[in-house]
CHARMM internal coordinates of N, CA and C (Angstrom, degrees):
IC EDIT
DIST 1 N 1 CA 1.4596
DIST 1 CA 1 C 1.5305
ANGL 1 N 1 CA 1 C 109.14
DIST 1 C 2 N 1.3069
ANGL 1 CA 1 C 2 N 121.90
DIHE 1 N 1 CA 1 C 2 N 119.66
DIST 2 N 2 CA 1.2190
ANGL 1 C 2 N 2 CA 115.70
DIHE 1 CA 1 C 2 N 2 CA 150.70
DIST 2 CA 2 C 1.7857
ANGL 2 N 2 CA 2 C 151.37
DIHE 1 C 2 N 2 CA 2 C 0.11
DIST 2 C 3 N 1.0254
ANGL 2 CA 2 C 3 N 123.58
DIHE 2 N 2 CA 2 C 3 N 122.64
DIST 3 N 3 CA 1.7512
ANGL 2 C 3 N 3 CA 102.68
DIHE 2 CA 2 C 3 N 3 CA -166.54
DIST 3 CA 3 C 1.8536
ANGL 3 N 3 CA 3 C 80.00
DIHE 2 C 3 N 3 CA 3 C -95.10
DIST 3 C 4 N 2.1012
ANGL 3 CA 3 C 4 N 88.49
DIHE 3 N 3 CA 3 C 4 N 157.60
DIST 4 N 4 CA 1.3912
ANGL 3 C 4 N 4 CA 92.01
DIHE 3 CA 3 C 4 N 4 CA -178.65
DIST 4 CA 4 C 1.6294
ANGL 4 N 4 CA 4 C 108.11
DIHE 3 C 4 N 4 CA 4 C -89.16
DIST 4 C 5 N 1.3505
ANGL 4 CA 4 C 5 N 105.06
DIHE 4 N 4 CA 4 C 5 N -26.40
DIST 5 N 5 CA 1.5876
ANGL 4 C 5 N 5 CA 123.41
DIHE 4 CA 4 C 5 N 5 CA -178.96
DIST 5 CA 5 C 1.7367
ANGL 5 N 5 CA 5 C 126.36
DIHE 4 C 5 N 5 CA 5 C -99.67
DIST 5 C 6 N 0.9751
ANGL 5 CA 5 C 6 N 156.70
DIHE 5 N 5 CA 5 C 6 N 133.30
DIST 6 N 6 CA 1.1905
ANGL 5 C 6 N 6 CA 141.61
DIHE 5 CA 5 C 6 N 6 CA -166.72
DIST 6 CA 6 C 1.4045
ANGL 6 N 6 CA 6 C 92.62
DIHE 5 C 6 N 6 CA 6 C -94.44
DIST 6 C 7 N 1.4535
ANGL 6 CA 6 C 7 N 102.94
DIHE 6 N 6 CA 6 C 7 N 156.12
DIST 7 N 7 CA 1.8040
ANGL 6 C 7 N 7 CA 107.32
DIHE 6 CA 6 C 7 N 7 CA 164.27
DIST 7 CA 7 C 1.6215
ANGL 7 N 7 CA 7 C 130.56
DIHE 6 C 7 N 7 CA 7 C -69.89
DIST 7 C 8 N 0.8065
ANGL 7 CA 7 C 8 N 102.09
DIHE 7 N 7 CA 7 C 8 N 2.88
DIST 8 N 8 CA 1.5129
ANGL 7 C 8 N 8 CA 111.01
DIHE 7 CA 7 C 8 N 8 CA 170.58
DIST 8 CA 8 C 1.3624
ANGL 8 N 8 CA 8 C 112.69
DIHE 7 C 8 N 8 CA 8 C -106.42
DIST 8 C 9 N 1.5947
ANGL 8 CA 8 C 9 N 119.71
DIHE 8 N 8 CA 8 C 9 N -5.85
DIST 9 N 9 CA 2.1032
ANGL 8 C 9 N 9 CA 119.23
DIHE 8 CA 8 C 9 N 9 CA 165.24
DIST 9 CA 9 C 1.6233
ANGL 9 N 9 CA 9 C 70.16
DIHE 8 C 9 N 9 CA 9 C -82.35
DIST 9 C 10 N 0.9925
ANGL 9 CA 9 C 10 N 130.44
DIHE 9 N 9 CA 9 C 10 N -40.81
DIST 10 N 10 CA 1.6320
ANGL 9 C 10 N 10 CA 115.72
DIHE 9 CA 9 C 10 N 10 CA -146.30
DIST 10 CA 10 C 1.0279
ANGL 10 N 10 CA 10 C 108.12
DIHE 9 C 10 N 10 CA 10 C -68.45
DIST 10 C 11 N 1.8977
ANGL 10 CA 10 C 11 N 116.29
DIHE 10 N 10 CA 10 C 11 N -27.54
DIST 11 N 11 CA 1.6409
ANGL 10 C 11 N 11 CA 114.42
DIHE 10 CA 10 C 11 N 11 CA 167.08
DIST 11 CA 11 C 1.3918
ANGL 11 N 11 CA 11 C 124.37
DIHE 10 C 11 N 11 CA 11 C -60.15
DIST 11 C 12 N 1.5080
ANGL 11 CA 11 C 12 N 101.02
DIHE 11 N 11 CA 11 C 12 N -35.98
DIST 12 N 12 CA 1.4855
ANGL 11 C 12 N 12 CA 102.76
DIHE 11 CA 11 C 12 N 12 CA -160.48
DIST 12 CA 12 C 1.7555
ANGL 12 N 12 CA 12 C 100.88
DIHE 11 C 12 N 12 CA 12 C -68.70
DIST 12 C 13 N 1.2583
ANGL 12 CA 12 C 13 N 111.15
DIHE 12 N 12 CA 12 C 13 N -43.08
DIST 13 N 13 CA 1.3267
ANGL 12 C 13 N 13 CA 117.06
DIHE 12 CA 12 C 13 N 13 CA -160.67
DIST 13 CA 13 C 1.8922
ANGL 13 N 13 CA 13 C 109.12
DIHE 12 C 13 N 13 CA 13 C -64.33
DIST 13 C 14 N 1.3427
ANGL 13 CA 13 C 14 N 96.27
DIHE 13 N 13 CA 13 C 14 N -35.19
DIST 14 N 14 CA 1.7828
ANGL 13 C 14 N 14 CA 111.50
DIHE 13 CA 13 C 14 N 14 CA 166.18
DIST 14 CA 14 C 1.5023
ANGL 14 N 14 CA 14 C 106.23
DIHE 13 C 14 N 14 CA 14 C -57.43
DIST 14 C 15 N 1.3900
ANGL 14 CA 14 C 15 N 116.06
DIHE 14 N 14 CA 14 C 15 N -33.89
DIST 15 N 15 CA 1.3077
ANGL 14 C 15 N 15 CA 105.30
DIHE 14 CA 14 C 15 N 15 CA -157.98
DIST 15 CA 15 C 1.7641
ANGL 15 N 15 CA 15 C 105.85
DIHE 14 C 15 N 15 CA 15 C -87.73
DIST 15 C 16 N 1.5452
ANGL 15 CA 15 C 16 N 97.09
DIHE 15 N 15 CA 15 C 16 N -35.38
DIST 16 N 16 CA 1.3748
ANGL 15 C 16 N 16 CA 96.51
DIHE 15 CA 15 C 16 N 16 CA 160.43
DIST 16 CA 16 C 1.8079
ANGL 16 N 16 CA 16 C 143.73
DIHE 15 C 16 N 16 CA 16 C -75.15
DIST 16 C 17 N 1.4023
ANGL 16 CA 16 C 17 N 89.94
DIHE 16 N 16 CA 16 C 17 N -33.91
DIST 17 N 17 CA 1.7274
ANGL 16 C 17 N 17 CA 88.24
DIHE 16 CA 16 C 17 N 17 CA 145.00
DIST 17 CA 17 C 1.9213
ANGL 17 N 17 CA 17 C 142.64
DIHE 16 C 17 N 17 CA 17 C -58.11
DIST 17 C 18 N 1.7135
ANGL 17 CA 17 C 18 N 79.17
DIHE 17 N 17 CA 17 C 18 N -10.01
DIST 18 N 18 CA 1.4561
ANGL 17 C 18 N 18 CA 87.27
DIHE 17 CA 17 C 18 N 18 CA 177.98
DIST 18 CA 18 C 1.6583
ANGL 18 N 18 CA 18 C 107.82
DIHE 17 C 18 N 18 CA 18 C -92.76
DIST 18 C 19 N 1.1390
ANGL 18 CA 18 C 19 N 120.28
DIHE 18 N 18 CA 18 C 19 N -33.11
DIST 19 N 19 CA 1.4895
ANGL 18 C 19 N 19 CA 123.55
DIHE 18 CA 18 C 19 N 19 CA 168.26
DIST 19 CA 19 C 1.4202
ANGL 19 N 19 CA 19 C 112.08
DIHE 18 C 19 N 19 CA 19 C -79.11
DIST 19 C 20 N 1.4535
ANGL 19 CA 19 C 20 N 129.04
DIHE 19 N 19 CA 19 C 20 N 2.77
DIST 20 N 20 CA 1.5108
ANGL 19 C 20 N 20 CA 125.39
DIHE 19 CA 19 C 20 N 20 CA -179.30
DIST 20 CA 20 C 1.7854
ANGL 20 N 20 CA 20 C 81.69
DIHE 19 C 20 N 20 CA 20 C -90.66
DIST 20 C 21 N 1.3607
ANGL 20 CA 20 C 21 N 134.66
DIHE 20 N 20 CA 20 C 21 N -46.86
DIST 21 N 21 CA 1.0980
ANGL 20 C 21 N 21 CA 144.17
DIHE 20 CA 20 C 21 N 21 CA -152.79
DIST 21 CA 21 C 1.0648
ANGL 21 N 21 CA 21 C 96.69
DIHE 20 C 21 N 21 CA 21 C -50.60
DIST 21 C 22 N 1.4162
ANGL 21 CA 21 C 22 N 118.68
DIHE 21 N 21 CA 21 C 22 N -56.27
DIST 22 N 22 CA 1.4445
ANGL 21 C 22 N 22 CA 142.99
DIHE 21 CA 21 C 22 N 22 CA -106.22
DIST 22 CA 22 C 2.0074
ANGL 22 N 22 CA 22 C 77.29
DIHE 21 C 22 N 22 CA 22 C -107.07
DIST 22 C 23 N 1.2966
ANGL 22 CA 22 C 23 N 126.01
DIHE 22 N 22 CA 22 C 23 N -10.63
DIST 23 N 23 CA 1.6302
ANGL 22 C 23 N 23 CA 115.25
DIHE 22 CA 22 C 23 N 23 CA -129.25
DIST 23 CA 23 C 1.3500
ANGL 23 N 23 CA 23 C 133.70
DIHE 22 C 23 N 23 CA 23 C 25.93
DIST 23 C 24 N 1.3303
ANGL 23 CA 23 C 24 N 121.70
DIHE 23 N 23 CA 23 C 24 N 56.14
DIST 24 N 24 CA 1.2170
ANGL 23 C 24 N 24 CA 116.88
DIHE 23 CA 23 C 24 N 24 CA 172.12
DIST 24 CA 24 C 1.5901
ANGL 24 N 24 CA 24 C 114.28
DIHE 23 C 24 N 24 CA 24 C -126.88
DIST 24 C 25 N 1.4643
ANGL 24 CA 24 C 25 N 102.81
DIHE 24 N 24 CA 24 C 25 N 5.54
DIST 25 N 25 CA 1.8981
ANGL 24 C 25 N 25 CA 104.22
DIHE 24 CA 24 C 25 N 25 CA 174.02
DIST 25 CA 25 C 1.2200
ANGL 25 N 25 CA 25 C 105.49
DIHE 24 C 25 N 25 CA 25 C -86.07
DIST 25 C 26 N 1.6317
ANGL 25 CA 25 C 26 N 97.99
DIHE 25 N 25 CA 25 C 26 N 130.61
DIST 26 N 26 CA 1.6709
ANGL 25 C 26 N 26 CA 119.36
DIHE 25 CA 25 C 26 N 26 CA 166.62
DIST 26 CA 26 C 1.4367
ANGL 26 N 26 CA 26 C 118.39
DIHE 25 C 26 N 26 CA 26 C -82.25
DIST 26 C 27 N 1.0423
ANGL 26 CA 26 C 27 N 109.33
DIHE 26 N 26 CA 26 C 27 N 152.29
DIST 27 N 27 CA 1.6610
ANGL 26 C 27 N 27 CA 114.01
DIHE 26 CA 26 C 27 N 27 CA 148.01
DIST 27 CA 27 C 1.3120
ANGL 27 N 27 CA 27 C 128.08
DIHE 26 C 27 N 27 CA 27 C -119.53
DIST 27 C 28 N 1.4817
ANGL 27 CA 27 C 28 N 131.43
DIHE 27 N 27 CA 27 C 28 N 153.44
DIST 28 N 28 CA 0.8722
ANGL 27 C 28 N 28 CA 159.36
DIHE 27 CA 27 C 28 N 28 CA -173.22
DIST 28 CA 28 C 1.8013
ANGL 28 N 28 CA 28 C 121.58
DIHE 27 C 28 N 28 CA 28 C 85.68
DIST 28 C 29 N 1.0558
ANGL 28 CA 28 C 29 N 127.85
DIHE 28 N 28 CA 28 C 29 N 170.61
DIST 29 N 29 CA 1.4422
ANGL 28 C 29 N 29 CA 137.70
DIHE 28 CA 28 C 29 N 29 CA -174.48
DIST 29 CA 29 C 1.8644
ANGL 29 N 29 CA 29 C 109.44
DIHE 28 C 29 N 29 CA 29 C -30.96
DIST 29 C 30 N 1.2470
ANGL 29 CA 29 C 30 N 118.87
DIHE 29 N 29 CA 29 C 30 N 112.12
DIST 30 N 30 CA 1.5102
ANGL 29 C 30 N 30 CA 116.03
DIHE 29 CA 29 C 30 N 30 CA -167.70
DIST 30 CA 30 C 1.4391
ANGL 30 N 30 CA 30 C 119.91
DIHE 29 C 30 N 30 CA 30 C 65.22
DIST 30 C 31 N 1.0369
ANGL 30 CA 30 C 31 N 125.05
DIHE 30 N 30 CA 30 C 31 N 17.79
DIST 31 N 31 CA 1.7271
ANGL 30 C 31 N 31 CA 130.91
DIHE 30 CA 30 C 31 N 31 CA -174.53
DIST 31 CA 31 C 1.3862
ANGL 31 N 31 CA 31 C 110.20
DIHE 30 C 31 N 31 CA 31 C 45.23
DIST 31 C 32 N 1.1426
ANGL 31 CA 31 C 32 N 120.05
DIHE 31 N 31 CA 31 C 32 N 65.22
DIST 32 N 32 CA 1.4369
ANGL 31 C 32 N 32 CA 148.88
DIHE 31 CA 31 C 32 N 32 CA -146.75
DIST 32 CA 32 C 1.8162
ANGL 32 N 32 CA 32 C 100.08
DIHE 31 C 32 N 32 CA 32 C -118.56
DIST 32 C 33 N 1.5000
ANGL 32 CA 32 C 33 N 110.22
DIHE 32 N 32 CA 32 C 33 N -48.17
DIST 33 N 33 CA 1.5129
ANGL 32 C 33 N 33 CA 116.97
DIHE 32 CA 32 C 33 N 33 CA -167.67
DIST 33 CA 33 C 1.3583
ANGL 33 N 33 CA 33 C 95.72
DIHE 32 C 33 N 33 CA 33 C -88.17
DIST 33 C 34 N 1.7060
ANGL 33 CA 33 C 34 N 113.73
DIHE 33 N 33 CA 33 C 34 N -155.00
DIST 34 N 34 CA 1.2350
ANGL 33 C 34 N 34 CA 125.04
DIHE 33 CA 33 C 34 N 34 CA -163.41
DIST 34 CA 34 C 1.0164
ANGL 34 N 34 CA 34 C 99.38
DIHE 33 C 34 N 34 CA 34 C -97.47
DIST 34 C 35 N 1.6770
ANGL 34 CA 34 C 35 N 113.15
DIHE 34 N 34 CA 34 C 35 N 161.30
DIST 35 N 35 CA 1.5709
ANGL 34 C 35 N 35 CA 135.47
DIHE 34 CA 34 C 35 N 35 CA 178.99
DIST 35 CA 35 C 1.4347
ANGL 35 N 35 CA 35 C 92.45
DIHE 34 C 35 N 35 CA 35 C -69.57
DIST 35 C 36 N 1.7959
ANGL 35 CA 35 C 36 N 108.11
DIHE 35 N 35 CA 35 C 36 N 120.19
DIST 36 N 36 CA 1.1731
ANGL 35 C 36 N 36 CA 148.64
DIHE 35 CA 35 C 36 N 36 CA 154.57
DIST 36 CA 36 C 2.1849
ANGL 36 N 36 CA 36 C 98.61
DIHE 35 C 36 N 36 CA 36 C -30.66
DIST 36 C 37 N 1.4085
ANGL 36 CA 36 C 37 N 90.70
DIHE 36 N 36 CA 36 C 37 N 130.89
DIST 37 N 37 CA 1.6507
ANGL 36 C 37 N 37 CA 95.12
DIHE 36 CA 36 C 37 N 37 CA -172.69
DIST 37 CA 37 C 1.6444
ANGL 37 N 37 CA 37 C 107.83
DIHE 36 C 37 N 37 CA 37 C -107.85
DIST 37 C 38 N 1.6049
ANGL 37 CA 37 C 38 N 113.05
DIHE 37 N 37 CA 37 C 38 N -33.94
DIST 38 N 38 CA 1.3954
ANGL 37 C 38 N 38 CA 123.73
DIHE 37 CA 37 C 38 N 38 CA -161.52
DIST 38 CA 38 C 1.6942
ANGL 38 N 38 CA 38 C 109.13
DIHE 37 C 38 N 38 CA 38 C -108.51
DIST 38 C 39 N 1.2287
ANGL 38 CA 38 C 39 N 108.60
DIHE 38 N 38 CA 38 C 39 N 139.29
DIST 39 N 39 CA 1.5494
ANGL 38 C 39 N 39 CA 117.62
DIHE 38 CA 38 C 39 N 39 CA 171.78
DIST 39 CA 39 C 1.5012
ANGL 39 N 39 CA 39 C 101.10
DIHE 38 C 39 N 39 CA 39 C -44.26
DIST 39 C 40 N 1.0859
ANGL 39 CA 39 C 40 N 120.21
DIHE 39 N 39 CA 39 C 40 N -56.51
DIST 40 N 40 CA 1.4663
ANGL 39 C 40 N 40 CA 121.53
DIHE 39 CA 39 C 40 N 40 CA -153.00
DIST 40 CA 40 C 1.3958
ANGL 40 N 40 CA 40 C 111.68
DIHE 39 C 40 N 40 CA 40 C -60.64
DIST 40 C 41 N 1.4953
ANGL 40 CA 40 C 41 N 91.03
DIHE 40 N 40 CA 40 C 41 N -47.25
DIST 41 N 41 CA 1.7515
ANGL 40 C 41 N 41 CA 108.60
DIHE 40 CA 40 C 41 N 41 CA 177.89
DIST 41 CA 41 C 1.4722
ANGL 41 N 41 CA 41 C 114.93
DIHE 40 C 41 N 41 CA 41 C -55.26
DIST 41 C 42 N 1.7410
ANGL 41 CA 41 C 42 N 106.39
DIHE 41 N 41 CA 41 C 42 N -22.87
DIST 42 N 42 CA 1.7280
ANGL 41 C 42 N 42 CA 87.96
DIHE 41 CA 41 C 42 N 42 CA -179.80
DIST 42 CA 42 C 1.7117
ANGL 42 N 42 CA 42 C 104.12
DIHE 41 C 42 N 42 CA 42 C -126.27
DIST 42 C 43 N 1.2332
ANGL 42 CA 42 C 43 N 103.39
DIHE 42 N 42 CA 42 C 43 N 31.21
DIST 43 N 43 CA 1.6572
ANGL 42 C 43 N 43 CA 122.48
DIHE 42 CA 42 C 43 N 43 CA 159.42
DIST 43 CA 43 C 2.0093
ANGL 43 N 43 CA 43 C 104.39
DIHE 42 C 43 N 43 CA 43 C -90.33
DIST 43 C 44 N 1.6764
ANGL 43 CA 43 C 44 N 110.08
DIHE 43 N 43 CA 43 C 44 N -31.92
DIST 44 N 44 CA 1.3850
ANGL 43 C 44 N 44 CA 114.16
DIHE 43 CA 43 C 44 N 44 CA -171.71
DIST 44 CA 44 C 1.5939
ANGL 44 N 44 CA 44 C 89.48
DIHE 43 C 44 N 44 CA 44 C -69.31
DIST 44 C 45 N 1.4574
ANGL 44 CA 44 C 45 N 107.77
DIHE 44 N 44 CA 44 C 45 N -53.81
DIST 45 N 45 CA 1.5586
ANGL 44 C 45 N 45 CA 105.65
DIHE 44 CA 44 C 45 N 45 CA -139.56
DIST 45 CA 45 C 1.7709
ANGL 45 N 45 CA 45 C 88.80
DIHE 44 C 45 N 45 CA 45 C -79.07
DIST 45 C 46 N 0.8941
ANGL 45 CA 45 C 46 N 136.29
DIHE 45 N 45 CA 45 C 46 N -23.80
DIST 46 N 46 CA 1.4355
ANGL 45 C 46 N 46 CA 112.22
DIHE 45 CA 45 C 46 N 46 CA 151.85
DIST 46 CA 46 C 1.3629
ANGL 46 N 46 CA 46 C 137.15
DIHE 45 C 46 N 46 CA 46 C -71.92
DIST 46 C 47 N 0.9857
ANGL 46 CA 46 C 47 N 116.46
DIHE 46 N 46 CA 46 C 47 N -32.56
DIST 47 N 47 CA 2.0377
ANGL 46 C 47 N 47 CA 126.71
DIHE 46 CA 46 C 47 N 47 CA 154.99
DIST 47 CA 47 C 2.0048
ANGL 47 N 47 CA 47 C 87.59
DIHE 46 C 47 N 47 CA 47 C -36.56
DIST 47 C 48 N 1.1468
ANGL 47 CA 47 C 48 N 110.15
DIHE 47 N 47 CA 47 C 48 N -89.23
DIST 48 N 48 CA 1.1972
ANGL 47 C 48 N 48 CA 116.73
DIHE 47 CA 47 C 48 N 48 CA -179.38
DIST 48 CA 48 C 1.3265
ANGL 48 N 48 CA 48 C 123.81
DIHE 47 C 48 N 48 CA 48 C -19.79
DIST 48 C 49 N 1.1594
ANGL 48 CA 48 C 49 N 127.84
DIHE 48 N 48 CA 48 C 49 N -76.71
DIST 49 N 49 CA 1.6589
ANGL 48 C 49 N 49 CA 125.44
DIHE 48 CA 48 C 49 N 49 CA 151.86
DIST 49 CA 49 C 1.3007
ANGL 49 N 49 CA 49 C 121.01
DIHE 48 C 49 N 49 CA 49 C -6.01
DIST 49 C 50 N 1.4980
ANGL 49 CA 49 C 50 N 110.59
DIHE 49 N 49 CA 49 C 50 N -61.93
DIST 50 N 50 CA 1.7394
ANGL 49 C 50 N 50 CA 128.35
DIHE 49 CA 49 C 50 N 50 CA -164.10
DIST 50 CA 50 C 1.6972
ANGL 50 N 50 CA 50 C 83.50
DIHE 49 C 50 N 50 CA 50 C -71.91
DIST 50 C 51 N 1.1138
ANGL 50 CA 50 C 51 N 134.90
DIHE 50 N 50 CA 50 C 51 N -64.16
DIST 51 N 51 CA 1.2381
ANGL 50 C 51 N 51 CA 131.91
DIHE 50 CA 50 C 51 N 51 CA -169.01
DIST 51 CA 51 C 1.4934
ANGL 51 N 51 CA 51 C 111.06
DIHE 50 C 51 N 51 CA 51 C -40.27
DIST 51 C 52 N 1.2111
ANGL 51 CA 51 C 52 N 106.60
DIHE 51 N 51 CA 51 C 52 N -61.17
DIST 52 N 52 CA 2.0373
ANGL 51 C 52 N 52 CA 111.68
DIHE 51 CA 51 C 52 N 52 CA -179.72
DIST 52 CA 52 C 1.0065
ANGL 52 N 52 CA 52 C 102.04
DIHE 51 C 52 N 52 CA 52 C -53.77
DIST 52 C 53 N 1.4787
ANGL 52 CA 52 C 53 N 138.25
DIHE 52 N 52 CA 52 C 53 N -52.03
DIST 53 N 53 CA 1.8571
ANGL 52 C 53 N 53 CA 118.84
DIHE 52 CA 52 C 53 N 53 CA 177.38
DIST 53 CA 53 C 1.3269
ANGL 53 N 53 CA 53 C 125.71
DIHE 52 C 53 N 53 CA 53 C -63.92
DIST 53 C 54 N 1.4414
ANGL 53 CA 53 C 54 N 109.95
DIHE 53 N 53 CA 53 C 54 N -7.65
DIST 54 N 54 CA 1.4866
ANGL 53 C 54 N 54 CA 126.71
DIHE 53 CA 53 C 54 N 54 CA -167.39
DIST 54 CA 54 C 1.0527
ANGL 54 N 54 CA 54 C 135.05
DIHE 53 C 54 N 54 CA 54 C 48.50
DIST 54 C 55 N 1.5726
ANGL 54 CA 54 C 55 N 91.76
DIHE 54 N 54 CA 54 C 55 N 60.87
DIST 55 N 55 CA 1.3690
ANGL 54 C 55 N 55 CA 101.81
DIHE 54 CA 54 C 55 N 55 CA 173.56
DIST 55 CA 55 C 1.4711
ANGL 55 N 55 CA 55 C 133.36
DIHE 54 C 55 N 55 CA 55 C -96.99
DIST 55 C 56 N 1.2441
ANGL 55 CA 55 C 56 N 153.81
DIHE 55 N 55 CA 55 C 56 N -127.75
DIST 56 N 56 CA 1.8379
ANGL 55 C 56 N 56 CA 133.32
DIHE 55 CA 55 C 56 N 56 CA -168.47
DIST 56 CA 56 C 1.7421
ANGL 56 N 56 CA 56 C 83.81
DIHE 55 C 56 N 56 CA 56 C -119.91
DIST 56 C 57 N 1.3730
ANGL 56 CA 56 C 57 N 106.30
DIHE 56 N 56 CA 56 C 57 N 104.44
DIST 57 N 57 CA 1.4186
ANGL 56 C 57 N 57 CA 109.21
DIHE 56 CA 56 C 57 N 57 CA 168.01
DIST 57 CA 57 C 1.1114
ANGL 57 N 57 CA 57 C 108.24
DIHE 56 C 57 N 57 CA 57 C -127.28
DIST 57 C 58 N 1.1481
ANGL 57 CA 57 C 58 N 143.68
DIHE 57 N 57 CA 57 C 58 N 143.73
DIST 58 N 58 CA 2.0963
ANGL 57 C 58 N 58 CA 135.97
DIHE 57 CA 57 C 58 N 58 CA 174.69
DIST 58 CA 58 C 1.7370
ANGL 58 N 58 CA 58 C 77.47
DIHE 57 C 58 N 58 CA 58 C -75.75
DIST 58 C 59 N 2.0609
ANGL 58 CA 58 C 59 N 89.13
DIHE 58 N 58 CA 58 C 59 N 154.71
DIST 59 N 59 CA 1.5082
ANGL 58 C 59 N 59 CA 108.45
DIHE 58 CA 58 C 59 N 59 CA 179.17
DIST 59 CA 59 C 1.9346
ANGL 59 N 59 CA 59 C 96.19
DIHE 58 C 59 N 59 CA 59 C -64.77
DIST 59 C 60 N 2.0863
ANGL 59 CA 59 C 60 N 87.92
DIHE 59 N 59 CA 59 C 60 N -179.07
DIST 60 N 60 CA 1.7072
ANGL 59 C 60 N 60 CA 78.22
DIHE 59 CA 59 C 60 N 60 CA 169.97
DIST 60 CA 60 C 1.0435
ANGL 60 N 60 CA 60 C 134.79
DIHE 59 C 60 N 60 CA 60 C -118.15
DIST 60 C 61 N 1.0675
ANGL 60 CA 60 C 61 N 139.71
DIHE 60 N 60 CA 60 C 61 N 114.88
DIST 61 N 61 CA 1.6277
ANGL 60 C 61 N 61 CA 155.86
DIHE 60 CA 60 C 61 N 61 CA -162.41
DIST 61 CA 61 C 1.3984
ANGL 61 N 61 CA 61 C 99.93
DIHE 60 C 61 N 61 CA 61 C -16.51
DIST 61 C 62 N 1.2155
ANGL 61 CA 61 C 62 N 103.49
DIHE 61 N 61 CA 61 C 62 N 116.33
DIST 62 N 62 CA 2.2378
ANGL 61 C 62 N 62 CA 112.87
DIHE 61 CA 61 C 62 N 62 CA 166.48
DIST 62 CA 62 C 1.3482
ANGL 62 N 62 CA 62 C 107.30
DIHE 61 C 62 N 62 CA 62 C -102.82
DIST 62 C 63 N 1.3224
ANGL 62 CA 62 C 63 N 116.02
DIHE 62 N 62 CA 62 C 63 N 148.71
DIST 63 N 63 CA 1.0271
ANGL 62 C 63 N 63 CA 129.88
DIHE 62 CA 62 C 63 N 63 CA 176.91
DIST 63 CA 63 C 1.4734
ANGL 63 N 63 CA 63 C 129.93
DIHE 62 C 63 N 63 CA 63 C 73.97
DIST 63 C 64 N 1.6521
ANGL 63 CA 63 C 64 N 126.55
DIHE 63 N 63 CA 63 C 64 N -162.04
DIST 64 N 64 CA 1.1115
ANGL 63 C 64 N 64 CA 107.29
DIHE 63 CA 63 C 64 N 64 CA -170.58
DIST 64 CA 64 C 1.6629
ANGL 64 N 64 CA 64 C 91.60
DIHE 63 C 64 N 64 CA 64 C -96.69
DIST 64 C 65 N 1.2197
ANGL 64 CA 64 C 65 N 132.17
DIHE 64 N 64 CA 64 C 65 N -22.90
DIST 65 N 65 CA 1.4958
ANGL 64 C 65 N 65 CA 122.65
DIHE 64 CA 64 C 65 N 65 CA -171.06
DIST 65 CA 65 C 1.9105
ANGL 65 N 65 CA 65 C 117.26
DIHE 64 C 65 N 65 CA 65 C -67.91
DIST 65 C 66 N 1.5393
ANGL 65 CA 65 C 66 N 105.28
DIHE 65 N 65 CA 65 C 66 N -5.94
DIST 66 N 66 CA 1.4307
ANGL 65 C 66 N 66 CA 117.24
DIHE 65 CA 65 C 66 N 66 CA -174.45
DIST 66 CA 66 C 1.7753
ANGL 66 N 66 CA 66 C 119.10
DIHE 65 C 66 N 66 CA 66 C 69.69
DIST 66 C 67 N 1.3976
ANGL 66 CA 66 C 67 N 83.36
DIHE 66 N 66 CA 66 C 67 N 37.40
DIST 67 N 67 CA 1.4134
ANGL 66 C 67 N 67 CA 97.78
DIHE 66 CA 66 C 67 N 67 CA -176.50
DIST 67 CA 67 C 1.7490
ANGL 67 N 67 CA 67 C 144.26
DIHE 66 C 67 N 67 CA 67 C 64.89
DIST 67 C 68 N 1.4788
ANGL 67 CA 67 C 68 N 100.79
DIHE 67 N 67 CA 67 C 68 N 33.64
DIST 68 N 68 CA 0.8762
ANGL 67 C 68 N 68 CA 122.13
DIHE 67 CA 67 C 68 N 68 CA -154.07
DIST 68 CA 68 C 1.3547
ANGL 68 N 68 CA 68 C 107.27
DIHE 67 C 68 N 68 CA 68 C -105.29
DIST 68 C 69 N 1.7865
ANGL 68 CA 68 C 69 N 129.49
DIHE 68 N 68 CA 68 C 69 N 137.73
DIST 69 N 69 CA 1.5986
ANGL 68 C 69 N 69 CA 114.08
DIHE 68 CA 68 C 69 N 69 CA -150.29
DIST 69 CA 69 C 1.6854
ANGL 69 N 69 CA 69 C 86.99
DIHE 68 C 69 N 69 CA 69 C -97.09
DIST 69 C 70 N 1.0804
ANGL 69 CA 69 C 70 N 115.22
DIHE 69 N 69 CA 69 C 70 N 174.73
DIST 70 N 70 CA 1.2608
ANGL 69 C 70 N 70 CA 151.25
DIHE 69 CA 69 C 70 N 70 CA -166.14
DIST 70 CA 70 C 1.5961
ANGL 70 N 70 CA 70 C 107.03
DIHE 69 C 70 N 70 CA 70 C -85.88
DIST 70 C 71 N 1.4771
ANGL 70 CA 70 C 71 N 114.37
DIHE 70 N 70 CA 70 C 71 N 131.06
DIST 71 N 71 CA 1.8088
ANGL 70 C 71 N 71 CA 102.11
DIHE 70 CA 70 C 71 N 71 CA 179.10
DIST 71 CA 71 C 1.4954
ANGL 71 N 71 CA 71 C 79.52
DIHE 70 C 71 N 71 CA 71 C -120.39
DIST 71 C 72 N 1.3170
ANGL 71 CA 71 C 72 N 107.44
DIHE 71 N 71 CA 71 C 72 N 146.64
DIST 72 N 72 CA 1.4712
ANGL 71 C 72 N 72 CA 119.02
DIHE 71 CA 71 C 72 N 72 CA 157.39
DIST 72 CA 72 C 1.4785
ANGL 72 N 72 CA 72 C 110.86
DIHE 71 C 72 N 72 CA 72 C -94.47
DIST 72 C 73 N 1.4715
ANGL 72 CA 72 C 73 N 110.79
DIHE 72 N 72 CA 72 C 73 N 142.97
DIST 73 N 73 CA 1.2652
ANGL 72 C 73 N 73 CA 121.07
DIHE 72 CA 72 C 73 N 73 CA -170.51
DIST 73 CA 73 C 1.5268
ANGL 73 N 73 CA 73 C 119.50
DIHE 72 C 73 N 73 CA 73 C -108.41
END
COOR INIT
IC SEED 1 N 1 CA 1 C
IC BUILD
């Protein structure tokens, strides 16, 4: 089966959990805003990263269904 993520989002996202650790991950445009508080939040902002180099990331879930299409019945 297919991987959904490549190992190199998988770096980035390690690498940023390591500076969430560390307290030194920012948020917002240039790490400009406040130090990032939540795991999740700095699991995104590395997904995110891997995405701008374009690397194999699934898109990101909209809405409340997590992006999931519609079957007609």
């Amino acid at each position: 089966m297919a991987r959904k993520y490549s190992k190199s989002a998988g770096k980035d996202v390690e690498r940023e959990m390591k500076k969430f650790n560390k307290g030194t991950l920012k948020s917002g445009k240039g790490g400009k805003g406040g130090t990032v508080k939540s795991r999740a939040q700095a699991i995104a902002i590395g997904l995110s990263e891997a995405r701008k180099e374009g690397k194999k990331v699934p898109r990101k879930a909209t809405g409340r269904n997590g992006g999931r299409k519609k079957t007609s019945s």
